[in-house]
C-alpha positions as CSV (number, residue, x, y, z in Angstrom):
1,X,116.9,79.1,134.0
2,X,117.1,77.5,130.7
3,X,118.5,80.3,128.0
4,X,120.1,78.2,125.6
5,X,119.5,74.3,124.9
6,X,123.0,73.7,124.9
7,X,122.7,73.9,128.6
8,X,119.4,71.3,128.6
9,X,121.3,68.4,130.2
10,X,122.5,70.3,133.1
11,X,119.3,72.3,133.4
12,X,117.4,68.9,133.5
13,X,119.5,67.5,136.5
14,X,118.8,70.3,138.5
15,X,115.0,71.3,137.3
16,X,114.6,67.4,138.3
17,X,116.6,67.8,141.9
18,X,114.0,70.7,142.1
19,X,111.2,68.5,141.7
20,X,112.5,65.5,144.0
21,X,113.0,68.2,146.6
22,X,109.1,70.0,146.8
23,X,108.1,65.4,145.9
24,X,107.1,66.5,142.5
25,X,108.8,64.5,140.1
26,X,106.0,62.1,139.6
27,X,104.9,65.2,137.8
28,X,107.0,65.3,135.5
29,X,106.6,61.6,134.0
30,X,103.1,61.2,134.8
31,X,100.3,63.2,134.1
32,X,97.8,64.2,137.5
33,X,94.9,62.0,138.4
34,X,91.9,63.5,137.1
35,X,90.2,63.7,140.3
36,X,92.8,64.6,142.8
37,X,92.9,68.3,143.3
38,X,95.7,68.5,145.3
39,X,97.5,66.7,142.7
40,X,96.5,69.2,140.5
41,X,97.5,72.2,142.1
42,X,100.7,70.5,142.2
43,X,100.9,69.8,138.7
44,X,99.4,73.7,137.7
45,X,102.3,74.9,140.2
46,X,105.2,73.0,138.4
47,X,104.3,74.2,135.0
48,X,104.3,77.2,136.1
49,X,107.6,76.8,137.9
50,X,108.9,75.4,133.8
51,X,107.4,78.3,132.5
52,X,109.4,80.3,134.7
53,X,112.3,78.4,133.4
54,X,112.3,79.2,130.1
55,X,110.8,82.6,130.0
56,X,112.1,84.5,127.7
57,X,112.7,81.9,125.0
58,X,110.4,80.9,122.4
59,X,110.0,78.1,124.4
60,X,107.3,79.9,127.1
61,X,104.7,80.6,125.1
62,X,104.3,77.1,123.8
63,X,104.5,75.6,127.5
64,X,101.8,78.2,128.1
65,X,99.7,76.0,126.2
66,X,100.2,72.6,127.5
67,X,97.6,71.4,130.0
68,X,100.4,69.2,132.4
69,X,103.7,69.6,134.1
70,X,104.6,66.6,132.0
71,X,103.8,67.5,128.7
72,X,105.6,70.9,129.2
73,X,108.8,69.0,130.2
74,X,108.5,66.1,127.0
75,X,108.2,69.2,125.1
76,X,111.4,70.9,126.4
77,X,113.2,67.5,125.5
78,X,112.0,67.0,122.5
79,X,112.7,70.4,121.4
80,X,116.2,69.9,122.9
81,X,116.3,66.4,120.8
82,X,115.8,68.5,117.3
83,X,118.0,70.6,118.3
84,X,120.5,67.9,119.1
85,X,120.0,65.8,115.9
86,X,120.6,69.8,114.2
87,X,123.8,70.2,115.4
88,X,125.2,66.7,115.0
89,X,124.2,66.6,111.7
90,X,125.9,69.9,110.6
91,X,128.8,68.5,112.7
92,X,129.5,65.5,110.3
93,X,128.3,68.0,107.5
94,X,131.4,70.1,108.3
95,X,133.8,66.8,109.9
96,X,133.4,65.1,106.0
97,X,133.9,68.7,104.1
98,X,137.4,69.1,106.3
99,X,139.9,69.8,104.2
100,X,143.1,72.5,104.3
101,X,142.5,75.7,103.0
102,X,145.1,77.0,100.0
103,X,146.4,79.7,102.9
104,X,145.8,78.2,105.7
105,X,148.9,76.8,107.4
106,X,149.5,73.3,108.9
107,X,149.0,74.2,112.4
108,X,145.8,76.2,111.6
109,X,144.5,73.4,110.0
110,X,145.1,70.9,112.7
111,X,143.3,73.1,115.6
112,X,140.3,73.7,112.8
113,X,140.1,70.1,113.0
114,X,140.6,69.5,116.7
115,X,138.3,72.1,117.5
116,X,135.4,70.2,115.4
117,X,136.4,67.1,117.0
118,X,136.3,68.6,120.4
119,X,132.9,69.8,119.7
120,X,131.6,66.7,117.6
121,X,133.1,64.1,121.1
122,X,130.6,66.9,123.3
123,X,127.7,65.9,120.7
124,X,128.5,62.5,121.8
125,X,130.2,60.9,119.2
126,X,132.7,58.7,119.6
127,X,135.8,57.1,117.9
128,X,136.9,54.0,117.4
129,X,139.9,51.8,115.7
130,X,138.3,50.2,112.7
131,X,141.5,48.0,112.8
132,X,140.6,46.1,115.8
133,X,139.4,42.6,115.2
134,X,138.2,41.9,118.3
135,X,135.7,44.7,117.7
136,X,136.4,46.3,120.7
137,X,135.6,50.4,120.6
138,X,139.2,52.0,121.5
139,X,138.6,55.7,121.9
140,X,141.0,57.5,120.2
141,X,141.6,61.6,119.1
142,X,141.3,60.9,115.6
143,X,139.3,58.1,113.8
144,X,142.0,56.1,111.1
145,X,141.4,57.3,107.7
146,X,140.4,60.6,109.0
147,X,143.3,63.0,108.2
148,X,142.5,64.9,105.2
149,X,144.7,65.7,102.3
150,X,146.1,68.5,101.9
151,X,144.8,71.6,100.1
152,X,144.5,70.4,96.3
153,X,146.7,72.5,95.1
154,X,149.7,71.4,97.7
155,X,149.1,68.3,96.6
156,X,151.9,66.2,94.1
């Protein structure tokens, strides 16, 4: 069941194994040929089945009113998409606003920031070593240039 779309990516993989298993995953990419009743049984059964899947969420009633399997599912990702773009964007919000608080001690300060980075590298950024000339991405913890200054009033 899909309760939170932090989980989407996992809950994709297995919604999709779901659908590979009972040879509906056509479903979920195409919509049903208009004639073909069996196909649309199929289809009416795995919306259903997505419904079920996100019932409780503000996500069910909308689903309720798609007419296909498939455009229940693109609706699920894109909703999952906004929601993605959300978060990385108050993630770079917060990574550029870093800076040490007037009580905050050093080692506080560096697990405030490895803690954002930890969640900004699960958002799917990466870094890279914008001293490499042969402009090959080197993942590193920290990007260069990235450590903040002190508190201001720490400062010389």
């Amino acid at each position: 069941m899909l309760e939170d779309l932090d989980q989407y990516d996992d809950w994709a993989r297995e919604f999709k194994g779901w659908a590979m298993m009972g040879g509906l995953e056509d479903l979920l990419t195409n919509e049903p040929t208009a004639g073909d009743a069996a196909q649309r049984l199929a289809d009416s059964k795995l919306r259903g089945a997505l419904m079920t899947a996100v019932k409780g969420t503000y996500l069910a009633a909308e689903i309720e009113d798609k007419t296909s399997a498939k455009k229940a599912y693109d609706l699920i990702k894109e909703r999952y998409e906004i929601s993605l773009n959300a978060t990385i964007s108050i993630l770079e919000k917060n990574w550029q606003e870093l800076e040490m608080k007037a009580n905050e001690t050093i080692p506080e300060y560096l697990a405030r920031g490895q803690k954002l980075a930890t969640k900004r590298k699960a958002a799917g950024f990466t870094y890279t070593n914008n001293n490499n000339n042969n402009n090959n991405n080197v993942t590193q913890p920290c990007p260069q240039g990235a450590a903040r200054c002190p508190h201001p009033a720490w400062r010389p």
